[in-house]
C-alpha positions as CSV (number, residue, x, y, z in Angstrom):
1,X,112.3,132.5,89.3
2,X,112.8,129.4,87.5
3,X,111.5,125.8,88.5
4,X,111.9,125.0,91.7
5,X,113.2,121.9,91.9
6,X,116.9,121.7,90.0
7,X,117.3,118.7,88.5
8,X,121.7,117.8,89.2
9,X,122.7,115.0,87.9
10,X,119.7,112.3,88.8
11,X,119.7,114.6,92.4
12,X,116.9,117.0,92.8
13,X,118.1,121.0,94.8
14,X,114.7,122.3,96.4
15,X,115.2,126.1,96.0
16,X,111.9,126.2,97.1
17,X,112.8,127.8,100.3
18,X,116.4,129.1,100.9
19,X,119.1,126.3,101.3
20,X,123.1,126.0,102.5
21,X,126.0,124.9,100.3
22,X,128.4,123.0,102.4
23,X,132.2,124.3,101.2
24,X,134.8,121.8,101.4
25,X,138.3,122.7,99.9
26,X,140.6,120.3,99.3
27,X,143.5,122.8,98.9
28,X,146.5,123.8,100.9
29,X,146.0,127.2,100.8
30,X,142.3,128.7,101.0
31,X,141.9,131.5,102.6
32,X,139.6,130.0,105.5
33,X,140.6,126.2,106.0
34,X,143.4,125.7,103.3
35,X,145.1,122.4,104.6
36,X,142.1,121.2,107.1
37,X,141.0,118.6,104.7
38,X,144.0,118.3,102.2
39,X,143.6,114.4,102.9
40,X,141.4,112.5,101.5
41,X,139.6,110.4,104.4
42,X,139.3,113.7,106.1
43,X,137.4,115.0,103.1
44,X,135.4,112.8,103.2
45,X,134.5,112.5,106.6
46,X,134.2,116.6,106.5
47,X,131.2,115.5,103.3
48,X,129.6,113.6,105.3
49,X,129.3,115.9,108.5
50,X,128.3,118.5,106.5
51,X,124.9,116.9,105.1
52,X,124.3,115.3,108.5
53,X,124.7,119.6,109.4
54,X,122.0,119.9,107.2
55,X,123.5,121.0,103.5
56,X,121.3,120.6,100.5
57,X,124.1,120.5,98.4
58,X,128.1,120.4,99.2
59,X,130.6,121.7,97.1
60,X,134.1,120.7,96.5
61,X,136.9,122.9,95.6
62,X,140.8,121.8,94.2
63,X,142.2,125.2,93.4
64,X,142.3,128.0,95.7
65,X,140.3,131.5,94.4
66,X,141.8,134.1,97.7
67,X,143.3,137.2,96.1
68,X,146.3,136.9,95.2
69,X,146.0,132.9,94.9
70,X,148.5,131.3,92.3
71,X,146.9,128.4,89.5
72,X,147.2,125.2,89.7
73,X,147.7,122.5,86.8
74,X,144.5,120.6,85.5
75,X,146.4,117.0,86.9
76,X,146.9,118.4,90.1
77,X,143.4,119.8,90.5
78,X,142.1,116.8,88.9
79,X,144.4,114.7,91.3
80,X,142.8,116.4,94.4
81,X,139.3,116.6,93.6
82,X,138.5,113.6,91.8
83,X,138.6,110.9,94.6
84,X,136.7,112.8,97.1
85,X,134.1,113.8,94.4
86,X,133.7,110.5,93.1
87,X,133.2,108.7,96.6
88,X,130.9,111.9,98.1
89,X,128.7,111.6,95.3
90,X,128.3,107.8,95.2
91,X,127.7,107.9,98.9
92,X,125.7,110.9,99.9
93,X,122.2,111.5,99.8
94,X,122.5,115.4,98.6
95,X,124.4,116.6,95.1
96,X,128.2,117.0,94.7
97,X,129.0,120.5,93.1
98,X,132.4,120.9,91.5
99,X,134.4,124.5,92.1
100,X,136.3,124.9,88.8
101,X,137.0,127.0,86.1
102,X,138.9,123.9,84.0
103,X,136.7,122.6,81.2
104,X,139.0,119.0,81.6
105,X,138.0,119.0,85.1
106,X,134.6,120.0,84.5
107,X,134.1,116.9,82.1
108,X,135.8,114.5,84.8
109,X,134.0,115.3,87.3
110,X,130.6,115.1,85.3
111,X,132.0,111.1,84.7
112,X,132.7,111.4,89.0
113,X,128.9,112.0,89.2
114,X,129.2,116.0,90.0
115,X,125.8,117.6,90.0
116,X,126.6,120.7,89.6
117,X,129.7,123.3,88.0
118,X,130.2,126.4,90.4
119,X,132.6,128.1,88.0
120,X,134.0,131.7,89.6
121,X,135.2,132.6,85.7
122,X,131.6,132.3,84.6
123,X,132.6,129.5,82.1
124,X,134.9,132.1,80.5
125,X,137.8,129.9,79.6
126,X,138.2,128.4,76.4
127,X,136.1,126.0,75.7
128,X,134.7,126.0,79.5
129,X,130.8,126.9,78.2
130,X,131.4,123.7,75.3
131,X,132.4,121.4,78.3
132,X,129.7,122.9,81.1
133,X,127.1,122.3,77.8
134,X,127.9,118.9,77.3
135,X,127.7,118.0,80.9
136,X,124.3,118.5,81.3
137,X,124.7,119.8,84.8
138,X,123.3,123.1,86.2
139,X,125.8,125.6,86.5
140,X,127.1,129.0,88.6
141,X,128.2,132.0,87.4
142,X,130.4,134.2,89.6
143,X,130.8,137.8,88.6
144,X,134.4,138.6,89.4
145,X,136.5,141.7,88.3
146,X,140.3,140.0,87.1
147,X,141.6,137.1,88.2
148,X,142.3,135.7,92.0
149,X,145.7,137.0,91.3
150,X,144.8,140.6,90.5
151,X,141.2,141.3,91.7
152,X,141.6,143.5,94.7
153,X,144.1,145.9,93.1
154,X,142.1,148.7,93.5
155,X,138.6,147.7,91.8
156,X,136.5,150.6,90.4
157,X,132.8,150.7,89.5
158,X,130.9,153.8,88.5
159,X,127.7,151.5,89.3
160,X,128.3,148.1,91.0
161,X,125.2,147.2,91.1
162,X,124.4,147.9,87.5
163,X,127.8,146.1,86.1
164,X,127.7,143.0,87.9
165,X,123.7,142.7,86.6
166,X,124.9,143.5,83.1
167,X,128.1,140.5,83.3
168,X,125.8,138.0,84.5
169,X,122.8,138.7,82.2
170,X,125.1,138.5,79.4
171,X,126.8,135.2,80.5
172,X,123.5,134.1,81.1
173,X,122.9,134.7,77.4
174,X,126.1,133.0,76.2
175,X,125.1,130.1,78.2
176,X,121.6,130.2,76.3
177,X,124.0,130.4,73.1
178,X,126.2,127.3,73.9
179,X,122.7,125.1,74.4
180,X,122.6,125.7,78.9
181,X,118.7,126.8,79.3
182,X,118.3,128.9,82.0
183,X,116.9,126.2,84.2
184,X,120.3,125.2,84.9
185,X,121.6,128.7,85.8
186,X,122.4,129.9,88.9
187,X,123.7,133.5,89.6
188,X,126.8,134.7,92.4
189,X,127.7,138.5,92.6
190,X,130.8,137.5,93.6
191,X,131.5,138.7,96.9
192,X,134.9,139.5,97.8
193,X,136.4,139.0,94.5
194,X,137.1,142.0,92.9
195,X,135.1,144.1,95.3
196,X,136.3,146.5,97.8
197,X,134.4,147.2,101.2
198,X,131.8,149.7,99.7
199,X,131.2,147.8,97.1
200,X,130.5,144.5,98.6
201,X,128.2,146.5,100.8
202,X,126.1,148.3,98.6
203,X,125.7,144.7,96.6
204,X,124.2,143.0,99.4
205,X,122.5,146.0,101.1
206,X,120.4,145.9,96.9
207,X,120.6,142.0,96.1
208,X,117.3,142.5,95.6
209,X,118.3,144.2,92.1
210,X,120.2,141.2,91.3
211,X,117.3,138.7,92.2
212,X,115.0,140.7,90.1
213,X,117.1,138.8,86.9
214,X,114.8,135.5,87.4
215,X,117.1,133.3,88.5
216,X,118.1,131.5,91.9
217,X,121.0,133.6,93.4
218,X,124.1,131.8,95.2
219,X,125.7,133.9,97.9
220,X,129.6,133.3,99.3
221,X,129.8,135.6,102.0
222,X,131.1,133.1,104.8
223,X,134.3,134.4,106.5
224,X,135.1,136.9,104.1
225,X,137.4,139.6,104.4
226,X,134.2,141.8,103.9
227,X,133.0,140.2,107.2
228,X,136.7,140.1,109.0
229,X,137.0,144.1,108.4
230,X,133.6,144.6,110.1
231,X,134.1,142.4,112.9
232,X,138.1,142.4,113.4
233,X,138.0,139.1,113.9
234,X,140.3,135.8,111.5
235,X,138.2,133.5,109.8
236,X,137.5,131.3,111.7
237,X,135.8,133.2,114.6
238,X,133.9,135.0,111.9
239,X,130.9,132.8,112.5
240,X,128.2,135.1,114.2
241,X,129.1,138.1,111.3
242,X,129.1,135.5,108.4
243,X,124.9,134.7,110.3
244,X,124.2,138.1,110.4
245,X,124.9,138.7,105.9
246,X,123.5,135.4,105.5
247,X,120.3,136.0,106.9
248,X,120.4,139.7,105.0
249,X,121.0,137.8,101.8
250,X,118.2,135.4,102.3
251,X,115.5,138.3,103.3
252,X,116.9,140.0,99.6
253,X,116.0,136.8,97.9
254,X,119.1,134.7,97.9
255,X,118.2,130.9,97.9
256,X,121.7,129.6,98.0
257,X,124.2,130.6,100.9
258,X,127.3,128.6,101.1
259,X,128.6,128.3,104.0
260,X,131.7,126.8,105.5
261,X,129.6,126.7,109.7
262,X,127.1,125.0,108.2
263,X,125.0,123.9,111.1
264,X,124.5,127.6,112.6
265,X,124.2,129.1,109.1
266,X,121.1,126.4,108.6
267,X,119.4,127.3,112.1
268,X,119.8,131.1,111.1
269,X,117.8,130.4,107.8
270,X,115.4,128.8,109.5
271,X,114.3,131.3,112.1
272,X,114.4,133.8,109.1
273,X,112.3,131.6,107.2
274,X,109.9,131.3,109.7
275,X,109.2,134.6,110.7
276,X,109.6,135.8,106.9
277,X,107.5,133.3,105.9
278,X,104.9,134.3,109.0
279,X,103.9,138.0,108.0
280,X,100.7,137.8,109.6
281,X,102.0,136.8,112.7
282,X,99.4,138.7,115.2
283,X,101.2,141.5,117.3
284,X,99.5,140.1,120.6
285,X,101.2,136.8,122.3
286,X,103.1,136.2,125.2
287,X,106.9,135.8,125.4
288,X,106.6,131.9,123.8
């Protein structure tokens, strides 16, 4: 893997050891907590509690990404995001990571003091790998099969595992092409978008594969439908199921999970961490 220490904007990531993305969506629709934190001094209050949780990094979403989710305009997005960005990132001691796909947002909230662009089109928009270069900042990019419209239509692989390693390596390249090193790459499979069950299965059960590219991998498996199937439970009470693929995801290698329950999903790490971490633990000892 790459340095371990990511520099976003003037705030350092230690991917060191594995660490949680706080999610905070300031839409009226996501598919978890659309509407929770629509207004702004709740945003930010939500920021705020979910560093003192114990993110490394939170990230801030305008524009919903659940299938089936319609677009929103650049000014609306930009009308949404901006203020809770800008305040969060002036104010909190960890980086600010913008959820976009808009290279006009991406540039704003550069100026807002973002540290990072978590783009679920892999900077495929036009002219969203010039604006991500100029930034500066360290970017994501999200494998995803069709857009948040279309994506679970039926998605097909002959070899999931395979194709989503061959998208990212070669948006890793065009990043390389537009002037992003690969010290300010991060890689997401992409669960849930444009995945069915098996699918979103077999690439965590062999994120291993995916690691094996070199470069940190960011996870989004927190109250997915993937989960919800599994446990038959809504979003919100998908908590202990949402623990159970993190901790999978960290023992393949993962060193980013974000998480929307980000105090439990921090604990969880930790214990696998430590034990991880402790393979010469003798078999001897007691029950402390």
């Amino acid at each position: 893997m790459t340095d371990a220490i990511m520099d976003c904007g003037g705030k350092p990531l230690d991917l060191s050891t594995p660490v949680v993305m706080g999610v905070l969506n300031v839409t009226p629709d996501s598919f978890s907590d659309g509407g929770d934190f629509i207004d702004a001094d709740t945003a930010l209050e939500r920021g705020h509690r979910l560093v003192a949780e114990g993110a490394a990094i939170v990230d801030i979403g305008g524009e919903s990404t659940r299938p089936g989710a319609e677009g929103v305009t650049e000014q609306e997005e930009l009308a949404r995001v901006l203020p809770v960005l800008e305040a969060l990132a002036a104010e909190l001691p960890v980086p600010v990571s913008v959820d976009t796909t808009k290279p006009g947002v991406m540039r704003a909230a550069a100026r807002a003091g973002a540290g990072m662009i978590n783009d679920v089109m892999a900077l495929r928009q036009p002219g969203a790998l010039e604006a991500a270069a100029e930034t500066g900042l360290p970017v994501c990019l999200m494998h995803m099969k069709g857009t948040p419209r279309n994506m679970q239509r039926n998605p097909h692989y002959d070899d999931v595992i395979a194709e989503v390693g061959t998208f990212l390596d070669e948006r890793v390249a065009a990043c390389e092409a537009a002037g992003i090193p690969r010290s300010r790459v991060l890689l997401d499979p992409g669960f849930g978008f444009g995945k069915d069950m098996t699918h979103n299965a077999t690439l965590l059960h062999h994120l291993d594969a995916l690691v094996g590219l070199g470069l940190p991998v960011l996870v989004g498996l927190s109250r997915k439908s993937f989960i919800g199937h599994i446990v038959d439970r809504p979003p919100k009470e998908r908590v202990s199921g949402s623990l159970a693929a993190h901790v999978l995801a960290v023992r393949a290698g993962a060193r980013v999970i974000r998480a929307h329950d980000v105090a439990a999903t921090v604990d969880a790490l930790r214990v696998a961490e430590f034990v991880m971490g402790n393979g010469d633990i003798p078999r001897e000892g007691g029950n402390g």
